[in-house]
N, C-alpha and C positions, 0 to 999 in steps of 0.2 A: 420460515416466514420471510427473509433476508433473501433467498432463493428464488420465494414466490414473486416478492416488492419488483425485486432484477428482472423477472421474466416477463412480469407485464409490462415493466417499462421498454423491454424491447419491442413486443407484440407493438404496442403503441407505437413505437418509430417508425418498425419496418409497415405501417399501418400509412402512414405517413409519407412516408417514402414512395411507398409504390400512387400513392397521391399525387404526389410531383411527380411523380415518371408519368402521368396520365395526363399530368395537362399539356398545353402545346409549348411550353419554357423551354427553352434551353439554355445550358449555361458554360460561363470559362472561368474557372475557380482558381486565382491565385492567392496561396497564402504562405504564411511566415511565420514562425517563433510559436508556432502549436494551434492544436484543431484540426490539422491535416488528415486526421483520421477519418473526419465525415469523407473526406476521398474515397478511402476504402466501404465507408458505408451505403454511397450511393451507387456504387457498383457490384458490389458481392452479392447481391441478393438475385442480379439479374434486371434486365430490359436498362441497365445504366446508359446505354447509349441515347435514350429516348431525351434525356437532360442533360447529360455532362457530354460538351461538344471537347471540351480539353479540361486540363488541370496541372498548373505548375507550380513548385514549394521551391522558390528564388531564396534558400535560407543563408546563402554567406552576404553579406554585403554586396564583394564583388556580383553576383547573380542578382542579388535586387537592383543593383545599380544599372545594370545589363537588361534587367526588365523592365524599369522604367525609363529606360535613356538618358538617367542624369541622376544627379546623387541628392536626394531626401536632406530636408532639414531634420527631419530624425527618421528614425527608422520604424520606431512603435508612436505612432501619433494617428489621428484621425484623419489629418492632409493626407499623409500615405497613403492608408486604407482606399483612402476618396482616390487618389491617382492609382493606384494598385487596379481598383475596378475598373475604374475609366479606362489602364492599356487593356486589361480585359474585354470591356465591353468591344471596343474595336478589332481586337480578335473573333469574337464571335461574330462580331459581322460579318469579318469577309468568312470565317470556315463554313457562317448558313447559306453563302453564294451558292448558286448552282452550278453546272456545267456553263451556264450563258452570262454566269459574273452576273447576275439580278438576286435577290435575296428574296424568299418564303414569303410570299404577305401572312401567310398560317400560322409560321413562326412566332414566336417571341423570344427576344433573344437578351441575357445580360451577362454583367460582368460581376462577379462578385472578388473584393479585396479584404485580405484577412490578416493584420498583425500583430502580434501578442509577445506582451513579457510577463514569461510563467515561471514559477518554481525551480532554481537552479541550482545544481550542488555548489557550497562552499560561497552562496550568493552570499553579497555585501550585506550590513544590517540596514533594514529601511527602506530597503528592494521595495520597489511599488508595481504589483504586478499587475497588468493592465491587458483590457483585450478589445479591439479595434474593428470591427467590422463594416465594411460598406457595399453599396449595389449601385449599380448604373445603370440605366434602364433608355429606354429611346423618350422616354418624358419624362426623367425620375431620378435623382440621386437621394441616396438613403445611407443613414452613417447609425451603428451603435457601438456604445461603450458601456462598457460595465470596468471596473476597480475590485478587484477582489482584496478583501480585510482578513476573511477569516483565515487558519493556521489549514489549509490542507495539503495533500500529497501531490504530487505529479501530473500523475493519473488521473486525480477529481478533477483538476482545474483544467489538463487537456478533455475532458468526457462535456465541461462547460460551455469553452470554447467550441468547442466541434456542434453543441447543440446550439448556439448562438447561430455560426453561421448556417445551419438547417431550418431555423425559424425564419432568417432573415430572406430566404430562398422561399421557404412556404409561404410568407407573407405575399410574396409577388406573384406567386401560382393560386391563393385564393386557400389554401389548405392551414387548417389549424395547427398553433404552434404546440412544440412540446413544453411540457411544464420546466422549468431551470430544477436541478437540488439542489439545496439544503435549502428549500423557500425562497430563491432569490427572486426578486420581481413580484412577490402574491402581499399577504398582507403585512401590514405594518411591523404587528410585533413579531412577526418572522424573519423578518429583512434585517432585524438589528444583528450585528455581530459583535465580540469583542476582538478590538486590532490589535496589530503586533505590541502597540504601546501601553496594552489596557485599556483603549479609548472608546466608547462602543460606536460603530461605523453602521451605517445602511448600507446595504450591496445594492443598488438598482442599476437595473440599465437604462440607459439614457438615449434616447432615440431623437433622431430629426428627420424630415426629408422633404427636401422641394424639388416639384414639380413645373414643367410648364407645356404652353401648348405646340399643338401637333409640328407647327410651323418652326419653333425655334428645336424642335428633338428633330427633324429631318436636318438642319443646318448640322449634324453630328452623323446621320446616318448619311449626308452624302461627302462627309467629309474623306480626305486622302489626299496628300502631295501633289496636289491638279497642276499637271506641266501650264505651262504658258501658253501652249496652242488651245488649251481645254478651259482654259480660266472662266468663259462663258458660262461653265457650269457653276460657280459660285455662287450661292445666295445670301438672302437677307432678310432680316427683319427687323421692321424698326417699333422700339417700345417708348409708349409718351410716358415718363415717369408720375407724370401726374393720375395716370391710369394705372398703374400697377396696382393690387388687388393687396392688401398687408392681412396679414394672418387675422380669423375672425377674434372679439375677444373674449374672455371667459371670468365668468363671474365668482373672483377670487372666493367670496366665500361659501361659494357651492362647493369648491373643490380644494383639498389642501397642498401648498404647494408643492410638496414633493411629488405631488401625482401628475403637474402638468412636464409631460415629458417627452409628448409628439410636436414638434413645430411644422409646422405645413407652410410654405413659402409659394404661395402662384405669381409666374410672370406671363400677362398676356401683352400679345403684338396688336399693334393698330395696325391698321391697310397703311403699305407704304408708300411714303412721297414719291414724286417722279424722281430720279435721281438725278435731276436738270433743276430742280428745286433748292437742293440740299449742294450749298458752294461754298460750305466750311465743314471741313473733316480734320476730327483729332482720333487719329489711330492711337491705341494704345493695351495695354492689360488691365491699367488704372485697380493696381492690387497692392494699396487702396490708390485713389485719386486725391491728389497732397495738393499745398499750395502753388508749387511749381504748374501743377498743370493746370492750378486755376488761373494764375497770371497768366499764359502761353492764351489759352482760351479769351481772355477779358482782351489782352492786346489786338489778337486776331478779329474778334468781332470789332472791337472799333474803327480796327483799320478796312476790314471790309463793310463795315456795316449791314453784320449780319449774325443771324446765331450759329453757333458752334454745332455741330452732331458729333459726339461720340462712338468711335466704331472700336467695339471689340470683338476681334475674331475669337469662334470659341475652338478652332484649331490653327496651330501651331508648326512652324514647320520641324523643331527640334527639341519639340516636347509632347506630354500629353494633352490631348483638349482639355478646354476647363467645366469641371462639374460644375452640377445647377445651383449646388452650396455655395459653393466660392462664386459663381454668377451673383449670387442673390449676395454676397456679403461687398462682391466689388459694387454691385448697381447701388447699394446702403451709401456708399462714402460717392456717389453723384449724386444721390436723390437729395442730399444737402443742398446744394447749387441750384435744384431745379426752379424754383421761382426767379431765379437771378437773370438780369436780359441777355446776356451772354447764351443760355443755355437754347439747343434748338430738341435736345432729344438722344437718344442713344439706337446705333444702329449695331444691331448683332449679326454676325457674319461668320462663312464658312472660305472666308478672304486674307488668308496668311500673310499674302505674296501682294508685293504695292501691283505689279500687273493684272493681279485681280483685281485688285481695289479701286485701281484705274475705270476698271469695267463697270463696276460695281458704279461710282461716281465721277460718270466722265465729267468734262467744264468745270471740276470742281479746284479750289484749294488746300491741300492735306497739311494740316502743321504738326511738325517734326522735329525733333530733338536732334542735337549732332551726333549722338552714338547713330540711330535709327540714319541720320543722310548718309552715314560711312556707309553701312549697309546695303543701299539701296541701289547700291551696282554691284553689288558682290555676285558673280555666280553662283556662288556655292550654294545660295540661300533658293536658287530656279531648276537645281539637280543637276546643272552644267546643258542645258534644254537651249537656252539662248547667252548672246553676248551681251557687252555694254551698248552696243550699236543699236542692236536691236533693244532692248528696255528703254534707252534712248528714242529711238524712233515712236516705241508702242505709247509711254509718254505725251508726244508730241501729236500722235493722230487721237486721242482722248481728249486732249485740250487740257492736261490736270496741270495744276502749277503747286510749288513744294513753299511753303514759309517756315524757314530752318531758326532756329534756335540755338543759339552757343552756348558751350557751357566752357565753363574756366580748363575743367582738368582734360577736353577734348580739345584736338587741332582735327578741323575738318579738310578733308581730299576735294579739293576744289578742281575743278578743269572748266574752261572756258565754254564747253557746250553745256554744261550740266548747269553751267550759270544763267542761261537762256531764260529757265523757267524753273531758276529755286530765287526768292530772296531773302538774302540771309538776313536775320536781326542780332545789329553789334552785342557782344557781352553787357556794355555799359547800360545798354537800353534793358537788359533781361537781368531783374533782381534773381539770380541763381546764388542760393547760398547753401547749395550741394545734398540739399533735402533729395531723399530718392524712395521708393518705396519700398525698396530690399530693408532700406537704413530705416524705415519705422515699424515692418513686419522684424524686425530683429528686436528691436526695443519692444515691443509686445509680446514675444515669444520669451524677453527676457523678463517682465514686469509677471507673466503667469507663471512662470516657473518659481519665483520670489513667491508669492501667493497660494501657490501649490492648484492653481486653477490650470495646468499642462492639459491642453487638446491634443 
């Protein structure tokens, strides 16, 4: 009977399987700490090349660190998973190029990010073993997690993991998922376990994923290290916050709350301003947007007597882009501000590099922080493409002009041309009281682990 249960459950995957090999998806699977096995399962059966464009298990530190270009606030969290996809995603971009560097319009192409802390000999008591998965998509990031409570083997919890990121994969190709075991995910009185503690736990997976439109998922598909000669090609989109779309809502007692479990996040663009419009620009990541950069904003508009635009590029030059989660949680902490007169909008861009941004908002004013002016001659940030002379000059035929900002613990690199068109605002006049957004994303990441609420 046990023989027979095993066999249709494979019937049923390899069923599945060859599902996703048929539709037009492709994918780049990086994962870590277990589930690796679905590797072997989407290719053993045959036609694997039709979806798996790559697949790499980053499992020492050093390797993950190597994968993503910088070192994780942890290693098994949900940010990972999300940046894990995201370098994937951009991996499969370019391997769907053709021979003429264009990519398939037939294609579909993602990234999927996988990290997991499972079952390990002689592990600590209290081990929380946890499994991370996410997708990046050209309009789409998608995260789940599941907790596992109950007392199993190795084995079970890799065969869970492995079908987790197979569902998360079928979801995107249109193909039904497989069932989880031991009931995880189905009905209620299924879902209970008892935990290491005695306690009785529910196993659910927990899913999110936001989406946006066409216009802000090409800002990622043309994204790449655009030298300075090519900056032309960067775009933009600008979104009126007041038009952002908030999840529909749902009629708490239709449904009980541990069943709402999908959050759906849409951001749409408005037709953008002329960029001869828009004459205050605050670059930034704003991951969150703190008081510092609401005073920096309130100064600037009064002094020019005008609104602010917020620009955040959603690539980077020495990091991953940022997924459409983390979009939708930085755009949360400005949509506070938006009724405020300061406020003119936020512009999303594929504008890493101030010479793009130049481009992006010539005549305009950008206001800047002193780490960010140190910066803003540095070659190394252009691939060694241009000089100071030149960024200087590109500067000066744009018309942009820089309102710098001091902080206590920075000395800024001043030189007499660069002074032309920055002006600086003294420390005395800027209440800096060293607030930064590393220092409140640390205090939150500390406040849930207290909690035991750890994403």
């Amino acid at each position: 009977m046990v023989d027979n249960l095993a066999s249709d459950e494979n019937t049923v995957l390899l069923e599945r399987i060859f599902q996703v090999h048929d539709s037009p998806c492709k994918a780049v699977l990086a994962i870590t700490g277990g589930g690796a096995e679905i590797i072997g399962e989407l290719l053993r059966h045959g036609s694997g090349s039709a979806t798996v464009l790559d697949a790499v298990v980053p499992y020492s530190t050093e390797a993950m660190d190597r994968f993503l270009g910088r070192k994780p606030e942890k290693y098994c969290s949900e940010k990972t998973a999300r940046l894990m996809a995201m370098v994937a995603y951009q991996r499969a971009l370019e391997l769907s190029k053709g021979s003429g560097g264009l990519a398939d319009p037939d294609v579909i192409v993602i990234g999927i990010g996988a990290t997991c802390k499972l079952k390990a000999a002689n592990e600590r008591e209290g081990r929380i073993h946890k499994i991370h998965i996410a997708i990046q998509a050209a309009c789409e990031t998608g995260v789940c997690t599941l907790e596992l409570a109950a007392d199993r083997t190795r084995e079970e919890e890799e065969k869970i993991a492995a079908l987790l990121i197979f569902n998360i994969i079928a979801r995107h190709c249109g193909v039904p998922k497989i069932d989880l075991p031991d009931g995880i995910g189905v009905a209620e009185e299924r879902r209970k376990r008892i935990g290491k503690e005695g306690e009785e736990v529910r196993e659910e997976v927990i899913e999110k994923y936001a989406s946006v439109s066409g216009l802000v998922g090409d800002l990622l598909k043309q994204q790449s290290r655009i030298p300075a000669s090519s900056c032309k090609t960067a775009g933009m989109a600008r979104l009126n916050l007041n038009e952002v779309k908030a999840p529909e809502k749902i009629k708490l007692e239709e449904i009980k709350p541990e069943e709402i479990k999908l959050e759906e996040i849409k951001l749409e663009e408005t037709k953008p301003e002329k960029p001869e419009e828009i004459k205050l620009v605050f670059p930034g990541s704003f991951d969150p947007c703190h008081k510092n950069h609401v005073f920096m904003a309130i100064c600037a508009s009064k002094e020019y007597n005008a609104p602010v635009h917020f620009e955040i590029s959603l690539t980077n030059v020495d990091k991953p882009p940022i997924d459409f989660i983390s979009l939708s949680q930085r755009l949360d902490s400005l949509r506070k501000y938006k009724d405020k007169a300061f406020m003119g909008g936020v512009c999303l861009t594929n504008a890493p590099l101030f010479l793009q941004k130049a481009d992006l908002f010539p005549n305009s004013t950008f206001i800047i922080g002193a780490d960010t002016f140190n910066r803003l001659f540095d070659a190394k940030y252009y691939d060694g493409t241009v000089d100071t002379s030149a960024i200087l000059r590109h500067f000066k035929e744009k018309n942009v002009r820089f309102m710098v900002f001091r902080r206590k613990s920075v000395e800024l690199s001043i030189d007499s041309e660069s002074l032309e068109f920055c002006e600086i605002i003294p420390v005395d006049e800027y209440e800096d009281d060293g607030t930064s957004s590393r220092e409140i994303r640390n205090k939150r990441n500390e406040t849930q682990e207290l909690t035991g609420n750890v994403k």
